[in-house]
C-alpha positions in Angstrom: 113.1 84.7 67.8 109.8 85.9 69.5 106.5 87.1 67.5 106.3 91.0 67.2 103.3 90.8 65.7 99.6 90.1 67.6 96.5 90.6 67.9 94.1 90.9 70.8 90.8 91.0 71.2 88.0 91.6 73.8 84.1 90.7 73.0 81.1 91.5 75.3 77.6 92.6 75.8 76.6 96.5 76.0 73.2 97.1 77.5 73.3 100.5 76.8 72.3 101.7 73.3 75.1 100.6 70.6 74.1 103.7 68.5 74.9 105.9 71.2 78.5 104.1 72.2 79.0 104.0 68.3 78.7 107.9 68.5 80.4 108.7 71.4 83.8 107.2 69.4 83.1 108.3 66.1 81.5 111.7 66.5 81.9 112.8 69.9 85.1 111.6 71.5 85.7 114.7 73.0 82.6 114.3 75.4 84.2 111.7 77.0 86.1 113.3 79.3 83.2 114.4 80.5 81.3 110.9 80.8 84.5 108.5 82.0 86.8 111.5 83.3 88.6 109.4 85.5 90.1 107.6 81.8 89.9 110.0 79.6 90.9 113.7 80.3 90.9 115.1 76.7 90.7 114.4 73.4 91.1 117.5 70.4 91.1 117.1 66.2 94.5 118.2 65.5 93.4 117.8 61.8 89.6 117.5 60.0 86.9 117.2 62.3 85.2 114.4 64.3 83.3 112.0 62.9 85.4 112.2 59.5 87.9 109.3 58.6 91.5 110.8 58.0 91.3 113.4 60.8 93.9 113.5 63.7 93.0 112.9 66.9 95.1 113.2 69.9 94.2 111.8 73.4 95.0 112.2 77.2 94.8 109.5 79.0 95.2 107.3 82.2 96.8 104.2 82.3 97.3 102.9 85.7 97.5 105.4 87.6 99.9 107.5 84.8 99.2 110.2 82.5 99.5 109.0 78.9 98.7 110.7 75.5 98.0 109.2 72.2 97.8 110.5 68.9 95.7 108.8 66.4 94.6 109.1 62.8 91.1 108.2 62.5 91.2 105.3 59.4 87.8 104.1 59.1 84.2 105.4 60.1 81.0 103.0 59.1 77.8 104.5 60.5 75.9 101.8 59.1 77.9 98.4 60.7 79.1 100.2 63.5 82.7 100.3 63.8 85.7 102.6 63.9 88.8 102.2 63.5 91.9 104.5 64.8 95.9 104.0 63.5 98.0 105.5 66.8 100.9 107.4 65.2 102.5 109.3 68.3 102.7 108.9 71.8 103.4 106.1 75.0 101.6 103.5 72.9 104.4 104.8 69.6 107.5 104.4 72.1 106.7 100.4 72.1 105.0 99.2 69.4 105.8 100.1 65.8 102.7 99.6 64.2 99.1 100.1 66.8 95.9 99.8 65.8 92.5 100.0 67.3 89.3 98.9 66.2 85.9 99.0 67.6 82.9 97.0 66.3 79.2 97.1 67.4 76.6 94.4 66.6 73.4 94.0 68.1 72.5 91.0 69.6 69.0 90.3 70.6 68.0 93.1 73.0 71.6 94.3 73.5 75.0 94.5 71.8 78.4 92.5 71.6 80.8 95.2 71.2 84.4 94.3 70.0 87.7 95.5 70.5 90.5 94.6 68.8 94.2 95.6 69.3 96.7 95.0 66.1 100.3 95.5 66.7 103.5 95.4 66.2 106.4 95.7 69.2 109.3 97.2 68.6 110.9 93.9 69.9 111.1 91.2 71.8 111.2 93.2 75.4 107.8 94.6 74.8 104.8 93.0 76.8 101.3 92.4 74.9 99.2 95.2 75.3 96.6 93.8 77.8 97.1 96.8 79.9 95.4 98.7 76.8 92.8 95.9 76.5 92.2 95.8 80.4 91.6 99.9 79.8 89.3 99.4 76.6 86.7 97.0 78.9 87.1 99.1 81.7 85.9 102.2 79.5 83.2 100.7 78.1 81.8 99.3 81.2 82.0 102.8 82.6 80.4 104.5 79.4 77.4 101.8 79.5 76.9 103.0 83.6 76.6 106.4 82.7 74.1 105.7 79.8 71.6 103.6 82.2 72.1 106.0 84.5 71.4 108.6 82.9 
C-alpha cells in the first residue's frame, strides 16, 4: 500500500521586503491579482475579513495553463514570526487530496529573507500524484511578487 500522506516543502531567499510579502498573504490577498495577474485572478472573503484567522477565503487561479479555484479557511495569522497558514476546504485541490494544507513562513536572513512553503496533505489514494505542480506554482508566485516589489 502507498503513503497518502506527505509533506513538501520549498525554501529560498526573498530580496524583496519580508514584511511586505507577509502582508500581501495575510492582509491583502486580494491585491494580488493585481500584482501576479497572470496566477492569480481573484481572491474574495466569503466569511470575516482579511487579515483575521477563521475567515473564508476563496481563490481563482491558474495552474498550467487551466482555470482552478480554491477555497480556503484561513487557520493561523502571526504578524510577529511571519507566517500564515490556509486549510483548503473546496475546490480542484479538494477533488484529490482529502486533507490540503498550506503554510507560509518568513524569516529574515541577513539582508534578505528565506521564505518557506510547505504543502501538508493527504490524497485521496494511491492514483493521486504529489502536489509539485502546487509547489512549482508557490515558487513561481513568489518570484513574480519579489519582481514587482524591486520594481516597483
Amino acid at each position: 500500500m502507498g503513503k497518502l500522506k506527505g509533506k513538501l516543502i520549498a525554501e529560498f531567499e526573498l530580496r524583496s521586503s519580508g514584511d511586505l510579502f507577509h502582508e500581501m498573504f495575510s492582509s491583502r490577498p486580494h491585491q494580488l491579482k493585481d500584482v501576479i495577474p497572470h496566477h492569480i485572478q481573484g481572491c474574495e472573503v466569503h466569511e470575516g475579513q482579511f487579515g483575521t484567522p477563521g475567515s473564508v477565503i476563496f481563490w481563482n487561479y491558474t495552474l498550467d495553463g487551466k482555470p482552478c479555484v480554491a477555497k480556503e479557511i484561513v487557520e493561523a495569522i502571526d504578524f510577529e514570526n511571519k507566517t500564515i497558514t490556509f486549510n483548503v476546504i473546496e475546490g480542484d485541490l479538494a477533488e484529490e487530496y482529502k486533507t490540503f494544507k498550506i503554510t507560509i513562513d518568513i524569516k529574515p536572513e541577513g539582508d534578505t529573507n528565506l521564505v518557506k512553503w510547505t504543502l501538508d496533505y493527504e490524497k485521496l489514494h494511491e492514483g493521486i500524484g504529489e502536489p509539485v505542480k502546487i509547489l512549482a506554482l508557490a515558487i513561481k508566485v513568489t518570484k513574480d511578487i519579489e519582481v514587482e516589489h524591486l520594481n516597483a
